[in-house]
C-alpha positions, 0 to 999 in steps of 0.5 A: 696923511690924506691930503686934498688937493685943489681942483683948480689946476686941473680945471685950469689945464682942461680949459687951456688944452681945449684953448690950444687944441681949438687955436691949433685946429684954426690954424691949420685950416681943420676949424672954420668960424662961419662969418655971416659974409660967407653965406652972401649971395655970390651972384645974380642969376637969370634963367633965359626962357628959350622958345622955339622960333624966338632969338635970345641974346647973350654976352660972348664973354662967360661968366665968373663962374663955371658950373659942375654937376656934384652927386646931383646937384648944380655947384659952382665955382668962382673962377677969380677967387679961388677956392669960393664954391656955393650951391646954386639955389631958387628963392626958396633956398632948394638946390637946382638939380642936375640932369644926367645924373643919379639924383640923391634918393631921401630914404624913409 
């Protein structure tokens, strides 16, 4: 007596152990869904030319933001939302490299 069984429950368990592990993934803040407002622009930002023997003004009161060196490059960080970090970039979208430290080296 060979009987055959239908494949459709197993498929159907397949689906909804992908659609669990998927949801308790998201629950517990291991999946991230990438809104397009996670990639806005944090800030404006301008570099002030300094010129020996010329004065500049700046605010006395800091910014938002608080910049860290990380493997090379300028991270920052949001002081008012917390847990908001982004790579400070040019126009062309290249990360702006910090001195003092080791730049990362492309290997060939």
């Amino acid at each position: 007596m060979t009987e055959e069984r239908s494949p459709i429950p197993l498929i159907l368990t397949a689906v909804a152990s992908v659609i669990g592990t998927v949801l308790a993934l998201w629950y517990y803040g291991y999946l991230h869904f990438a809104k397009e407002e996670d990639a806005l622009l944090l800030a404006d930002f301008t570099m002030l030319k300094t010129v020996p023997g010329e004065d500049y003004k700046v605010s006395l009161k800091p910014a938002r933001q608080v910049a860290q060196c990380i493997d090379g490059v300028l991270v920052l960080f949001d002081t008012e939302q917390k847990g908001l970090t982004g790579v400070l970039v040019d126009d062309r979208k290249q990360a702006v490299r910090c001195m003092g430290q080791e730049t990362p080296q492309e290997t060939p």
